[in-house]
N, CA, C and O atoms as a DFTB+ gen file, in Angstrom:
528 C
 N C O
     1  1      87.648      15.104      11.443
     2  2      86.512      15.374      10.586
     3  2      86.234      14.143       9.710
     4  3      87.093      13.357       9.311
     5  1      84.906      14.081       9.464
     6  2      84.311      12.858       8.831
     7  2      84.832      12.969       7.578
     8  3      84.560      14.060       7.078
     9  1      85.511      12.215       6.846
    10  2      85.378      12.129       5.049
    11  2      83.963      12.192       4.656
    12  3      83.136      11.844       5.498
    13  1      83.517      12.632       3.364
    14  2      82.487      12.683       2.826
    15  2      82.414      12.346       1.378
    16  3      83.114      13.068       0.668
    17  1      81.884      11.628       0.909
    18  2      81.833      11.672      -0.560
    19  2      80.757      11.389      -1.200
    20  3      80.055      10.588      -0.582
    21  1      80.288      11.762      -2.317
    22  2      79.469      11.767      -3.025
    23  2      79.771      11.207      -4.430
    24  3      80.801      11.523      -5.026
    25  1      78.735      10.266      -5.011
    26  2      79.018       8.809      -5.925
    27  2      78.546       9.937      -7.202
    28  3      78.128      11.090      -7.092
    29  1      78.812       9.045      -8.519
    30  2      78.126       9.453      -9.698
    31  2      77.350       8.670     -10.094
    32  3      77.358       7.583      -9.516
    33  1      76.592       8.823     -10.960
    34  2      75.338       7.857     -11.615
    35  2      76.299       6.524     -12.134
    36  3      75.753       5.448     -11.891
    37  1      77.658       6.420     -12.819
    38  2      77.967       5.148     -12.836
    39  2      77.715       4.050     -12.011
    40  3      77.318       2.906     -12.228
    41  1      78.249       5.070     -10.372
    42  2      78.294       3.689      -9.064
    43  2      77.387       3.546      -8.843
    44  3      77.218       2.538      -8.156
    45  1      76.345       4.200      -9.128
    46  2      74.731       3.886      -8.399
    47  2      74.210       2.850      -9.458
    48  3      74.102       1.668      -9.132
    49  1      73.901       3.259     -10.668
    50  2      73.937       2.142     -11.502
    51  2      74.734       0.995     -11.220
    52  3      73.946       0.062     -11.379
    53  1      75.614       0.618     -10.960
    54  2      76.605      -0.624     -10.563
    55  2      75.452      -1.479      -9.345
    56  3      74.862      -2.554      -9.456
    57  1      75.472      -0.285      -8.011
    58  2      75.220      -0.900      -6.868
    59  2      73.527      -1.672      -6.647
    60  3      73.137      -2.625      -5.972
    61  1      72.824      -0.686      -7.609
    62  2      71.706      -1.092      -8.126
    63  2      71.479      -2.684      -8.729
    64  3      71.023      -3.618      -8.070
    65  1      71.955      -2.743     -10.272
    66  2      72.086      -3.341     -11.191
    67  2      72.894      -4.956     -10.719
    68  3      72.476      -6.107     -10.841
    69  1      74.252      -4.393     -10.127
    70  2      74.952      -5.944     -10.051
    71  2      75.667      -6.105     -11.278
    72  3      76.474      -7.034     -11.301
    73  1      75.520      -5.263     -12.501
    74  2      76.475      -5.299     -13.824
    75  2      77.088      -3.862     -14.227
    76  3      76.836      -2.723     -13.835
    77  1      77.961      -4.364     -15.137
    78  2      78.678      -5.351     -14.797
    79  2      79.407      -6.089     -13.696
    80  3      80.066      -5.470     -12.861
    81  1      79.315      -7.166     -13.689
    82  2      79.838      -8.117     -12.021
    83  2      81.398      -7.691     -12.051
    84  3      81.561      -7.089     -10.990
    85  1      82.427      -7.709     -12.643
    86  2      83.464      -6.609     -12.052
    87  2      83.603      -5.832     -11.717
    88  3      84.708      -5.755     -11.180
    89  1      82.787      -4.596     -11.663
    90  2      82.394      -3.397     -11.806
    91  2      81.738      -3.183     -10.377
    92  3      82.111      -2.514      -9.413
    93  1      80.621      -3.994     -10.584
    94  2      80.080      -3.492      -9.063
    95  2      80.490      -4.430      -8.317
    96  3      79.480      -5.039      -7.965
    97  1      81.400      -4.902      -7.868
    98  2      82.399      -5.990      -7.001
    99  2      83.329      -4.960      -6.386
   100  3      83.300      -4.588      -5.213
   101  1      84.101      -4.579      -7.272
   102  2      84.953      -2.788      -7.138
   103  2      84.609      -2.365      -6.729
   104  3      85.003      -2.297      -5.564
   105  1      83.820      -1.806      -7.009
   106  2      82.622      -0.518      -6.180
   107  2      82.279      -0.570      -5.080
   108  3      82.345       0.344      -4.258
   109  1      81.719      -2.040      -4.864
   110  2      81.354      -2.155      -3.484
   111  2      82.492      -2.383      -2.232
   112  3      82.507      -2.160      -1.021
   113  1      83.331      -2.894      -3.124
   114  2      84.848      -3.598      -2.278
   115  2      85.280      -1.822      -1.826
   116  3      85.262      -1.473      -0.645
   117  1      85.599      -0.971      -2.815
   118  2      85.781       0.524      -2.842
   119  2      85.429       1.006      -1.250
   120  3      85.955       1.268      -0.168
   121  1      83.888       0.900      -2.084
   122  2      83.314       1.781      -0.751
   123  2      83.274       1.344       0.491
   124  3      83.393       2.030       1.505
   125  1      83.109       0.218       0.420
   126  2      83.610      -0.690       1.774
   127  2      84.302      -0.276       2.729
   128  3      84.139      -0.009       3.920
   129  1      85.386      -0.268       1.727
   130  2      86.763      -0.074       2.793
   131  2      87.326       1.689       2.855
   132  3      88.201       2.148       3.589
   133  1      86.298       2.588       1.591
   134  2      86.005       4.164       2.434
   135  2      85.777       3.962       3.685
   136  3      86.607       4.277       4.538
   137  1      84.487       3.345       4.008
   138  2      83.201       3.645       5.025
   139  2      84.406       2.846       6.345
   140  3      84.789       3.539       7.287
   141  1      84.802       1.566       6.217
   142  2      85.671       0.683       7.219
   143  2      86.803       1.420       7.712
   144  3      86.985       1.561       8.922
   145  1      87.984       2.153       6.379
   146  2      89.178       2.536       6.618
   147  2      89.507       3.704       7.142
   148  3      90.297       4.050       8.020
   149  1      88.652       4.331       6.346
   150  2      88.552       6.028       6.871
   151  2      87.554       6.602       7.748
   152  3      87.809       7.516       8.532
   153  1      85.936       5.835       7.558
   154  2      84.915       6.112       8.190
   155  2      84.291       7.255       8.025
   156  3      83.856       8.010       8.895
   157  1      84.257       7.369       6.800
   158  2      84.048       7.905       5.662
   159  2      81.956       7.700       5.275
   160  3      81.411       6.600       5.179
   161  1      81.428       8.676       5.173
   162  2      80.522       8.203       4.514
   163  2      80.254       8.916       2.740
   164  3      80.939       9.745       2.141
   165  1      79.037       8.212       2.314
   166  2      79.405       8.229       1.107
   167  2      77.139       8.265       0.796
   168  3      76.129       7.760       1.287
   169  1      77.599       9.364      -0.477
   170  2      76.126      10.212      -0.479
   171  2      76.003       9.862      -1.630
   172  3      77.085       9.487      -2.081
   173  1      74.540       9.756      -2.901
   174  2      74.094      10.093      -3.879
   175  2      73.075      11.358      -3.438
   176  3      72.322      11.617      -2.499
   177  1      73.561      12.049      -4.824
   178  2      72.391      13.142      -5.073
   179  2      71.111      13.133      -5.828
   180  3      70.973      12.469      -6.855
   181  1      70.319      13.761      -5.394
   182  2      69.332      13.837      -6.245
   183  2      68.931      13.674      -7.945
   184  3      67.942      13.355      -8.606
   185  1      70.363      14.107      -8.196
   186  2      70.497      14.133      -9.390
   187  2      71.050      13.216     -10.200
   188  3      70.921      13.085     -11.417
   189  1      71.817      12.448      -9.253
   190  2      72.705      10.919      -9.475
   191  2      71.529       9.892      -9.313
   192  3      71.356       8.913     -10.039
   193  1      70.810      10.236      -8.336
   194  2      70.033       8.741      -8.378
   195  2      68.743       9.280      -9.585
   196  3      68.336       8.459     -10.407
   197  1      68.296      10.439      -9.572
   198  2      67.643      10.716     -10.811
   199  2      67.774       9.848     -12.229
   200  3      67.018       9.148     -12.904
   201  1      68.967      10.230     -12.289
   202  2      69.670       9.649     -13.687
   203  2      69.811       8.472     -13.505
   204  3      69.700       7.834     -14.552
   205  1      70.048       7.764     -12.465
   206  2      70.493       6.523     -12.604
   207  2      68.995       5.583     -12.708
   208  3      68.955       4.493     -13.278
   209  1      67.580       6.352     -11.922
   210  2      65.880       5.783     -12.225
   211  2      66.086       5.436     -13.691
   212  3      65.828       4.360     -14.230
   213  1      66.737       6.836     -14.396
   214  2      66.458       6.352     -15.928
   215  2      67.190       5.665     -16.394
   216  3      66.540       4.762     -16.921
   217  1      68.453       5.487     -16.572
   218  2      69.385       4.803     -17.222
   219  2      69.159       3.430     -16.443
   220  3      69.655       2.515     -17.100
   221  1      68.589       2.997     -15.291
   222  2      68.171       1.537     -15.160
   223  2      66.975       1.010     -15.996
   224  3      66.904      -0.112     -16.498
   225  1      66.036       2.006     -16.068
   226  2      65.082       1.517     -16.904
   227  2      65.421       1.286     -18.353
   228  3      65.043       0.344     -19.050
   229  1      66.194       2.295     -18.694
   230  2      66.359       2.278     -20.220
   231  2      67.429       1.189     -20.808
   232  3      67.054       0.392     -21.668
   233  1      68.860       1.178     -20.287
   234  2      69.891       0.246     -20.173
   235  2      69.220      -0.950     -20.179
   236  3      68.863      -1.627     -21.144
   237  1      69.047      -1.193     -18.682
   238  2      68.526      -2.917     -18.464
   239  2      67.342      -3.454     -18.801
   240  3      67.270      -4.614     -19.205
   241  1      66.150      -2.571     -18.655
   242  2      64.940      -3.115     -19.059
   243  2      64.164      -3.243     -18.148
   244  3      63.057      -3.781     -18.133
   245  1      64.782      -2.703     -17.289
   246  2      64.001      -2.758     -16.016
   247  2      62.702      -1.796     -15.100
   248  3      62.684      -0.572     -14.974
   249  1      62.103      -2.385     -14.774
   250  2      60.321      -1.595     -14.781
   251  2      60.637      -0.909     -13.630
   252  3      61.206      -1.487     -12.704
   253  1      60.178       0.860     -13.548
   254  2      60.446       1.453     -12.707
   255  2      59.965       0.991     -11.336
   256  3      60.707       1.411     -10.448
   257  1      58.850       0.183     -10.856
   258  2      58.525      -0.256     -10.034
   259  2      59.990      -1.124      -9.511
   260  3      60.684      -0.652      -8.611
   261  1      60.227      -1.997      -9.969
   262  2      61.626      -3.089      -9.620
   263  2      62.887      -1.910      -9.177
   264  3      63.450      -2.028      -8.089
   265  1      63.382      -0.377     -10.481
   266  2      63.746       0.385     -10.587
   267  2      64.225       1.214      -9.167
   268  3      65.351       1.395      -8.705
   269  1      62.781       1.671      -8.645
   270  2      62.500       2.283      -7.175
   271  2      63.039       1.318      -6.247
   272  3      63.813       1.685      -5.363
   273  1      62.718       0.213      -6.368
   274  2      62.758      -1.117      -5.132
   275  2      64.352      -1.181      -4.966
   276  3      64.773      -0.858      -3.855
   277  1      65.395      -1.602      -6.052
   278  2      66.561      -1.245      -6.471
   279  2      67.313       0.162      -5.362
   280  3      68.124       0.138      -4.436
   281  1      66.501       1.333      -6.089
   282  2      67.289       2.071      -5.440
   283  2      67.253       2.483      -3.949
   284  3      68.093       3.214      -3.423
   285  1      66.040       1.857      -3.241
   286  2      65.107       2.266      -2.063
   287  2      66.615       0.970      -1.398
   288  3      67.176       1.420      -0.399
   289  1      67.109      -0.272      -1.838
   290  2      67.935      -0.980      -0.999
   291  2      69.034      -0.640      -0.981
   292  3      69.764      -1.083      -0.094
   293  1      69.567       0.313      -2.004
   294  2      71.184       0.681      -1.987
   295  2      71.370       1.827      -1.026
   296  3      72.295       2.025      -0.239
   297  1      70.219       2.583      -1.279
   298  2      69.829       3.967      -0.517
   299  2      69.658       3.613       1.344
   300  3      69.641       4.521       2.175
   301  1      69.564       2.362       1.643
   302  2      68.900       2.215       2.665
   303  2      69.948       0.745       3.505
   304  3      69.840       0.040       4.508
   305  1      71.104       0.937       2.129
   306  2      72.100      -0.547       2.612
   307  2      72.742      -0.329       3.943
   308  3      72.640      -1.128       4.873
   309  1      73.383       0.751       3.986
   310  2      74.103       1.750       5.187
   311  2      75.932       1.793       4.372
   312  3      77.120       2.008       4.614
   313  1      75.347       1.562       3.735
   314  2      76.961       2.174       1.871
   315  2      76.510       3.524       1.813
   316  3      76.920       4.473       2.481
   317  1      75.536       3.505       0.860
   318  2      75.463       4.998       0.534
   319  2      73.509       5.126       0.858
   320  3      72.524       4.392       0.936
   321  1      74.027       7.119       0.992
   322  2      72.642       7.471       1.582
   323  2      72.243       8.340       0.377
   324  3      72.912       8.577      -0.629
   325  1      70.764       8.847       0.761
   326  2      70.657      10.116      -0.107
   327  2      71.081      11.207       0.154
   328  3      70.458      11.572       1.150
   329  1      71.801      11.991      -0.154
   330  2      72.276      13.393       0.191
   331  2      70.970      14.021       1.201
   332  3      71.157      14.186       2.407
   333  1      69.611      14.347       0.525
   334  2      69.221      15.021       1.149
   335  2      68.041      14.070       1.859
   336  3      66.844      14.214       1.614
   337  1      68.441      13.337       2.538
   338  2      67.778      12.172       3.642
   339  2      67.085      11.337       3.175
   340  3      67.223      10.652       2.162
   341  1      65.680      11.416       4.534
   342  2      64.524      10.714       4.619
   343  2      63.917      10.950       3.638
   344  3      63.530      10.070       2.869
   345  1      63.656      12.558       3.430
   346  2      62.504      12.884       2.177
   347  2      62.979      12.000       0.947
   348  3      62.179      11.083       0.766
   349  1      63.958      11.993       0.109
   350  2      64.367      11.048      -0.770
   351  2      63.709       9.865      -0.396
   352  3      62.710       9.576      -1.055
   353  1      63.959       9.314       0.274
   354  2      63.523       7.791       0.319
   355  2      62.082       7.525       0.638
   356  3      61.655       6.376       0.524
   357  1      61.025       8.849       1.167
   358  2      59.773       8.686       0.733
   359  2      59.207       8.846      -0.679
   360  3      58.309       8.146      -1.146
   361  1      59.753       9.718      -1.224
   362  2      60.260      10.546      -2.223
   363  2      59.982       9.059      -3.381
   364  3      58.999       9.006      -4.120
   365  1      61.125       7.884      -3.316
   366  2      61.160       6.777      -3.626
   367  2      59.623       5.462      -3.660
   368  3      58.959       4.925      -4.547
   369  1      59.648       5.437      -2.327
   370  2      58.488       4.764      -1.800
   371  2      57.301       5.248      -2.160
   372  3      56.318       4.508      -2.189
   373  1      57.230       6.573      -2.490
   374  2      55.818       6.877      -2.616
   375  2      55.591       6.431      -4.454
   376  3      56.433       6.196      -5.321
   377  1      53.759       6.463      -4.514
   378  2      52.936       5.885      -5.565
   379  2      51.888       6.916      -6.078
   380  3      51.433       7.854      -5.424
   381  1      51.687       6.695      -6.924
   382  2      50.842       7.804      -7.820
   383  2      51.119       9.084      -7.561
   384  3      51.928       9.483      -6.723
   385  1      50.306       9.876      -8.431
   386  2      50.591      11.504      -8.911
   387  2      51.533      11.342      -9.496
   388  3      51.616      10.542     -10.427
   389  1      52.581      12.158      -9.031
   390  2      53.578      13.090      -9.748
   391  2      54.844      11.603      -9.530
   392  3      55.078      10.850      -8.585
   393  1      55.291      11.705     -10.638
   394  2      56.550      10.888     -10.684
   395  2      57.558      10.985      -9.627
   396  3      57.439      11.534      -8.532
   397  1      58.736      10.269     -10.198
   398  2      59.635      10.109      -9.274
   399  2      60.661      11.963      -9.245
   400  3      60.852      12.765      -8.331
   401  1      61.059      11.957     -10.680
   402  2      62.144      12.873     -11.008
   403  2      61.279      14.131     -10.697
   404  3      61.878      14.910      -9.955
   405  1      59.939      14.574     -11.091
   406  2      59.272      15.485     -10.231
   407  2      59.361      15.773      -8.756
   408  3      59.643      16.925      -8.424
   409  1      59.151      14.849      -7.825
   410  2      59.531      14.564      -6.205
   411  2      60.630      14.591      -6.160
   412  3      60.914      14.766      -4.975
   413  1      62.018      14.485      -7.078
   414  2      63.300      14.886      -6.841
   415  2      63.425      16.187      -6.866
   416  3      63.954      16.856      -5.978
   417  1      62.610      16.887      -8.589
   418  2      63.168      18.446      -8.614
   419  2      62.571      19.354      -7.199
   420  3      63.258      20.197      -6.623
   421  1      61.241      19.001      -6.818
   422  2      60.572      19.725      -5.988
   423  2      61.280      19.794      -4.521
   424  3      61.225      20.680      -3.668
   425  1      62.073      18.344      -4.533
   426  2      62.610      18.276      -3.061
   427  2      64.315      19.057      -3.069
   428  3      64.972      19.281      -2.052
   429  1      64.579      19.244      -3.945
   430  2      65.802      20.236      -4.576
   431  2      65.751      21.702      -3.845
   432  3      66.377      22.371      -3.024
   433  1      64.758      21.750      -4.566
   434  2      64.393      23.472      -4.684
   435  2      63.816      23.726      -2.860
   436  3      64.065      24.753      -2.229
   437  1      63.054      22.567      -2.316
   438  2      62.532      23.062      -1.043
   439  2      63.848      23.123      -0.477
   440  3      64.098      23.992       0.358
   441  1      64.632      22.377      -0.804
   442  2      66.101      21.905       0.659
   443  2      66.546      23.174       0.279
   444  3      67.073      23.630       1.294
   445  1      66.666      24.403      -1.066
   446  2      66.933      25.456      -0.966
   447  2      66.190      26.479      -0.522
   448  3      66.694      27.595      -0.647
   449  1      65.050      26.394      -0.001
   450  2      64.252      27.101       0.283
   451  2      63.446      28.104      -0.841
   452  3      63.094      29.279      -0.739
   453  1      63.292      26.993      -2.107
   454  2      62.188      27.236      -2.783
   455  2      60.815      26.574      -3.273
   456  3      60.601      25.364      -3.197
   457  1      60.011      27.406      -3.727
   458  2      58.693      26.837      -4.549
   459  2      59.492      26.399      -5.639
   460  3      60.622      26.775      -5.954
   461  1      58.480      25.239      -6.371
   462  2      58.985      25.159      -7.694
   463  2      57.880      25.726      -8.460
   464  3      56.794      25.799      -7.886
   465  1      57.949      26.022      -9.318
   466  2      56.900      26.217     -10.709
   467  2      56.558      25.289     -11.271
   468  3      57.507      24.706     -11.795
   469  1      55.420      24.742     -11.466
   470  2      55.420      23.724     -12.988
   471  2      53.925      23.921     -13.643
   472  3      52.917      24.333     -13.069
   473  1      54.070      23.517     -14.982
   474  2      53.266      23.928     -15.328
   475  2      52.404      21.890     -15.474
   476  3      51.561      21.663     -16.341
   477  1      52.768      21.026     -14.706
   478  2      52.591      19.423     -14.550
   479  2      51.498      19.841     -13.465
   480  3      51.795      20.412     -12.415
   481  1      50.370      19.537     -13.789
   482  2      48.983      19.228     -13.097
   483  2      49.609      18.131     -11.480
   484  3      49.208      18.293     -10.327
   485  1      50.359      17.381     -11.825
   486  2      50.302      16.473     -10.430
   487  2      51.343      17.116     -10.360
   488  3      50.845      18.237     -10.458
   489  1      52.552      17.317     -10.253
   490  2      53.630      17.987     -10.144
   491  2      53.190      19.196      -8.635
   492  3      53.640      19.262      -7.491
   493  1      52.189      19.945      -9.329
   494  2      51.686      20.922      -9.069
   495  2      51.001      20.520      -7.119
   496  3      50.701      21.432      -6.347
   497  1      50.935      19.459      -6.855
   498  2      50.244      18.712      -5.728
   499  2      51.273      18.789      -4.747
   500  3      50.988      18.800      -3.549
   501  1      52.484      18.845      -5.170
   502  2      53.976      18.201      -4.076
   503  2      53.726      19.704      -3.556
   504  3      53.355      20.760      -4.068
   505  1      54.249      19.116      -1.850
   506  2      54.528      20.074      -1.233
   507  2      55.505      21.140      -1.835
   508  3      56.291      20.782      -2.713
   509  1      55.480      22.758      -1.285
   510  2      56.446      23.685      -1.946
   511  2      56.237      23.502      -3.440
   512  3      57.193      23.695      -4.191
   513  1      55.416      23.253      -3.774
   514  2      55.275      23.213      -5.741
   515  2      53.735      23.785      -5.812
   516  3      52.682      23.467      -5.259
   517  1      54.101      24.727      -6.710
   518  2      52.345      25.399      -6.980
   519  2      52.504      25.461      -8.934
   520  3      53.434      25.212      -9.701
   521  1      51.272      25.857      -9.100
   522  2      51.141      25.758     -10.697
   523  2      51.685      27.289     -11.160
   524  3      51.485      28.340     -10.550
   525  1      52.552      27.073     -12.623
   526  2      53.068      28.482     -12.862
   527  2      51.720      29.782     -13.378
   528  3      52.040      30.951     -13.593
């Protein structure tokens, strides 16, 4: 059976960012040799890379546009994936309407097989999302 693991918003921040340079040197050396030794793969969640959109912007200073671009290459390195796929990484790529962390909660609730509620006018546009 495959190992599986799933990162926290620290390592994603690291793998993103590049700081601190000890830090994400580790991390990457880490997961490396998960994915090499064991063959192992290794997931962020929705909710990890959520947090980590913000805490890159807010921490470093960095413009969610650069932010997305960031996480669209770590997501797409063949290190770590998004838990819940492709949709994430359009999810990422995509532009206008409804934000990013909106296209996360909505893609949450569909992978459970729900609507979301919101009472967010663009929000309200994402597939499986209607207005409350």
């Amino acid at each position: 059976m495959t190992p599986r693991y799933g990162i926290d918003t620290s390592v994603l921040v690291r793998l993103v960012t590049g700081h601190p340079e000890p830090s994400f040197k580790y991390s990457l050396t880490a997961l490396r040799a998960l994915i090499e030794n064991e063959g192992a793969e290794i997931f962020a969640s929705n909710q990890v890379i959520g947090e980590a959109y913000i805490a890159i912007q807010h921490h470093y200073g960095i413009s969610k546009v650069e932010t997305r671009a960031g996480l669209l290459d770590v997501l797409q390195s063949g290190i770590v994936a998004p838990l819940n796929g492709g949709s994430v990484i359009a999810a990422l790529d995509a532009s206008g309407g409804a934000g990013l962390l909106d296209r996360l909660i909505a893609n949450d609730y569909a992978r459970a097989g729900l609507s979301a509620l919101t009472l967010d006018k663009r929000m309200a546009t994402l597939p499986s999302t209607r207005p409350l």
